[in-house]
C-alpha positions in Angstrom: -9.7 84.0 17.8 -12.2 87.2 18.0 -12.3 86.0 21.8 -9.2 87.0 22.4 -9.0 90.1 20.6 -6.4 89.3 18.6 -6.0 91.0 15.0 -3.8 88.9 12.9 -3.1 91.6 10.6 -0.8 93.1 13.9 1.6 90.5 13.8 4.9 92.1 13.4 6.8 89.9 14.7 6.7 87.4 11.7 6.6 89.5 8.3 6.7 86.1 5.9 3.4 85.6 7.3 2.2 88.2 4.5 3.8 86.4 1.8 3.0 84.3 -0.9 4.4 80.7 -0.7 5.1 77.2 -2.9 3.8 74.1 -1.2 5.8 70.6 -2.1 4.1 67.3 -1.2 6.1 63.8 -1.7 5.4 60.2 -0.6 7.1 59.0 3.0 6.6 55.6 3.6 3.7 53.1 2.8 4.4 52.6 -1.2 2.0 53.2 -3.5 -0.9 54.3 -1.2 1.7 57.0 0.1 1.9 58.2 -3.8 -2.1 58.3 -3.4 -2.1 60.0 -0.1 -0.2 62.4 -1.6 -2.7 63.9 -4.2 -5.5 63.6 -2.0 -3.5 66.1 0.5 -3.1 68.2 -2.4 -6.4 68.2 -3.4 -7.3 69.0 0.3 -5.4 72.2 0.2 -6.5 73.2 -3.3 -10.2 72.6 -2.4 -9.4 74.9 1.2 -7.6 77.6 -1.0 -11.3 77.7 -2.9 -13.0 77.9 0.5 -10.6 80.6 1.7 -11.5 82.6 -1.7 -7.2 82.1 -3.0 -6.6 82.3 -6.8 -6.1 79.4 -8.5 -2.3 77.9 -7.8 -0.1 76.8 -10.6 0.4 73.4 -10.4 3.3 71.6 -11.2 3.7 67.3 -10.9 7.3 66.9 -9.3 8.8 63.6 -9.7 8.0 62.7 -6.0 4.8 64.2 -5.4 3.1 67.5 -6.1 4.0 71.3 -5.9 2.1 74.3 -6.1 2.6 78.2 -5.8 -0.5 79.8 -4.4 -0.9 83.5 -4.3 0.2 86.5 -2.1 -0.5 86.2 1.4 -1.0 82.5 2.9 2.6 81.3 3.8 0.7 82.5 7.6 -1.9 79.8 7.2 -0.1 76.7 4.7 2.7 76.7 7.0 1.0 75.3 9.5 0.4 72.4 7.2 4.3 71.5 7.3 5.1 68.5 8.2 4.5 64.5 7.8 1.1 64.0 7.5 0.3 60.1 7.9 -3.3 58.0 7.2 -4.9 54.8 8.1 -7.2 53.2 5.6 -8.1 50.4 3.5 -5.8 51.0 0.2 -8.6 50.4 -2.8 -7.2 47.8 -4.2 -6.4 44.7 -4.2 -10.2 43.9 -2.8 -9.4 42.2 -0.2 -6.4 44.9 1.3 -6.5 45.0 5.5 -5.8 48.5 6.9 -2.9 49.9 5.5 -0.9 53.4 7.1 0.8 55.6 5.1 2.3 59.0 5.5 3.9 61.9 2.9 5.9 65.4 4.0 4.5 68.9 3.4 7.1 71.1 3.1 6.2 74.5 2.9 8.4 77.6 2.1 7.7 81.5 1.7 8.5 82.7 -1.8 11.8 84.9 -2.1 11.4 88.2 -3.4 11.7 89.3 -6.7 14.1 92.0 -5.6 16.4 89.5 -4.0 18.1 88.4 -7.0 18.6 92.6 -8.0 22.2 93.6 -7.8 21.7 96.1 -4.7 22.9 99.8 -5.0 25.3 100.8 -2.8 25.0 104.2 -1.2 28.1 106.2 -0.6 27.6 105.9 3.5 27.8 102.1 2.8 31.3 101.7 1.6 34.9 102.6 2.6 37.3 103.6 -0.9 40.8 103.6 -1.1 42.4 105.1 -3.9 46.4 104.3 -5.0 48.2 105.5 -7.9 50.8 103.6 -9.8 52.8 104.3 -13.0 52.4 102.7 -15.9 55.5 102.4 -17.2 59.4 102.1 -16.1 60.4 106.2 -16.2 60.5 108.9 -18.4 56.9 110.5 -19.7 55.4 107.5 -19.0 56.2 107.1 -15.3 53.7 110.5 -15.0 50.8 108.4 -16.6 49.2 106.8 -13.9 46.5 104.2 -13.2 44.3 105.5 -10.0 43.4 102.2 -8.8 40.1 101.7 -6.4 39.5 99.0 -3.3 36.5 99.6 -1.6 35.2 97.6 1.2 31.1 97.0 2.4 31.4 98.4 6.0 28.7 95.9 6.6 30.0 92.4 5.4 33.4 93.2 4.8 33.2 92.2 1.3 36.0 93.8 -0.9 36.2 95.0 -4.9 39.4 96.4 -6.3 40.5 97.4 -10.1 42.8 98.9 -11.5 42.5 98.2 -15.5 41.5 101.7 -16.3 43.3 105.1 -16.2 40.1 106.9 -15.1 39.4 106.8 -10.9 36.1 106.5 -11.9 35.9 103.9 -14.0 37.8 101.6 -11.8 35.7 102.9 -8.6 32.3 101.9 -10.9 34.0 98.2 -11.6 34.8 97.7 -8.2 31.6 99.2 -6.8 30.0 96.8 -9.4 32.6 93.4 -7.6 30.8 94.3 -4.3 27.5 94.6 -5.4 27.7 91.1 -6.9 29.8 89.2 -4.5 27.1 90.9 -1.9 24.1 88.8 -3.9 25.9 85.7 -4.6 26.5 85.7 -0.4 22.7 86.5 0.0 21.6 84.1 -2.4 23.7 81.1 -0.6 22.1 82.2 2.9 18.4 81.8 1.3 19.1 78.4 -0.3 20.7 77.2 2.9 17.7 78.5 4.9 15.7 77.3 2.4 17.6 74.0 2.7 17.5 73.4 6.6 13.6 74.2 6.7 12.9 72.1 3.9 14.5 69.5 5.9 12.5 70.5 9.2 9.5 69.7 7.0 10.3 66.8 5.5 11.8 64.9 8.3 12.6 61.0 7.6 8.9 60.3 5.7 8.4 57.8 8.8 4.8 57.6 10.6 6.1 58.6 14.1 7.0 61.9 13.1 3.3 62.7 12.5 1.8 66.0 13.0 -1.8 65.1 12.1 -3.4 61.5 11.6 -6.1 60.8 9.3 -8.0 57.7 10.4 -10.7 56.6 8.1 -11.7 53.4 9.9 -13.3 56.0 12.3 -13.5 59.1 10.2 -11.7 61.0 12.4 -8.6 63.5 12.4 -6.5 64.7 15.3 -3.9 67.4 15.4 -1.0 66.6 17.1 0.5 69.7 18.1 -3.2 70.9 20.0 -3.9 69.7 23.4 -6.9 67.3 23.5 -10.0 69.7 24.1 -8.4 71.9 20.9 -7.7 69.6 18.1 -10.4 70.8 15.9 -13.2 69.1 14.0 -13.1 65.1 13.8 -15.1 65.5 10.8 -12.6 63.5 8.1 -14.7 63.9 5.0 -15.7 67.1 5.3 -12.1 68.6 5.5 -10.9 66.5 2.5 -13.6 67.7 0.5 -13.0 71.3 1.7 -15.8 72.1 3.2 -13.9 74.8 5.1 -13.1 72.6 8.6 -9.8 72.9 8.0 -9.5 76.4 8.5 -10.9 75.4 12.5 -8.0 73.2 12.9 -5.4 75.6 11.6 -6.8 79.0 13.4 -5.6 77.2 16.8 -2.9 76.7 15.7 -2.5 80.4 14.5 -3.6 81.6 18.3 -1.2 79.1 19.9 1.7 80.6 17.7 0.5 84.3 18.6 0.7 82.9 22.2 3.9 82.0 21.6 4.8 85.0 20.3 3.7 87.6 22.7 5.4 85.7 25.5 8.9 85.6 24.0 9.2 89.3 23.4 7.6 89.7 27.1 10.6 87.7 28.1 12.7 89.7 25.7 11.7 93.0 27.0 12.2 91.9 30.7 
């Protein structure tokens, strides 16, 4: 990439890039050897975090494969690893097994921000407030005591509070301050999970072989990237990326250029 003079750390145009992210790993098809395959692609990525100098993950066993939560600042290298990954081998047992292909899905998704589930703060230039008085009871004295009560609308997403329990303005312009602020997280919380939900899907696809993005062939110790043209699809050095030696890191910093690429001629289009 230092050919091209290109400085990763400039990317604007994809700020996840900088975040941390949790990687989940589950069998596609091909049985029991896919449950295999699974934990040997884990222990690829675990042995290139090492390589790539990455704390330690946490590590959780999910009842269909494998998740972990590396540290701050790789979602803009895992993610390239996203996808159904699919193997040919000779499963290790029975003995006499023929050739066997399997596959599993690497889904991988930026971590949310801690902040994002924080009630936001409203500033006053965020917000419309109407105030309305009513009595509180049917004449006399009491038709003097009013309630002032407070709707207020989020100029942004139209979301609405309004109360009127309390005499004080401000009481009931604090309560419905405080219905905005939540309704305005609960909506921002459903957007995440359903982004959340439609990449996972992406990711995982059906679990079936043809949706490959990278084969692992160890009949002739090779692996080919499927989304690289020929001449770019990295090291065919299969051992020596499963054992972490680091050669994973030339397939996935193509990938990273071709994605810059990418990039830099859709906001050329933009700006045109």
């Amino acid at each position: 990439m230092s050919s091209e003079g290109v400085d990763c750390a400039t990317w604007h145009a994809y700020v996840k890039d900088a975040s941390d992210c949790t990687v989940e790993i589950r069998p596609g098809v091909g049985g029991v050897e896919a449950g295999k395959w699974c934990k040997d692609i884990f222990d690829m990525l675990e042995r290139f975090a090492g390589i790539m100098g990455w704390a330690a993950p946490e590590v959780k066993v999910m009842e269909q494969g494998v998740k972990r939560t590396p540290e701050k600042g790789i979602f803009g290298y895992l993610k390239f690893e996203a996808g159904i990954h699919r193997v040919q081998r000779v499963p290790s047992w029975p003995a006499d097994s023929l050739p066997q292909t399997s596959a599993c899905s690497v889904v991988v998704l930026p971590r949310e921000d801690p902040n994002s589930n924080l009630i936001p703060v409203l500033k006053p230039h965020e917000y419309k407030v109407w105030i309305t008085k009513k009595s509180s009871g049917p004449g006399g004295q009491c038709v003097n005591a009013a309630h002032q009560a407070v709707r207020i609308r989020h100029i942004e997403s139209g979301v609405e509070g309004f109360a009127d329990c309390y005499r004080a303005l401000k009481s009931n312009k604090a309560l419905a301050l405080q219905q905005v602020s939540q309704k305005i997280m609960e909506e921002k919380g459903k957007k995440i999970a359903k982004e959340r939900g439609i990449i996972r899907k992406q990711h995982m696809g059906s679990g079936d072989r043809s949706e490959k993005i990278r084969s692992y062939n160890y009949l002739n110790g090779t692996v080919v990237d499927h989304r690289l043209p020929k001449s770019e699809d990295g090291p065919n050095a299969l051992e020596e990326i499963m054992d972490g030696e680091g050669l994973l890191h030339d397939i996935i910093e193509p990938l990273r250029l071709q994605e810059y690429r990418q990039r830099v001629q859709d906001y050329v289009v933009y700006e045109l």
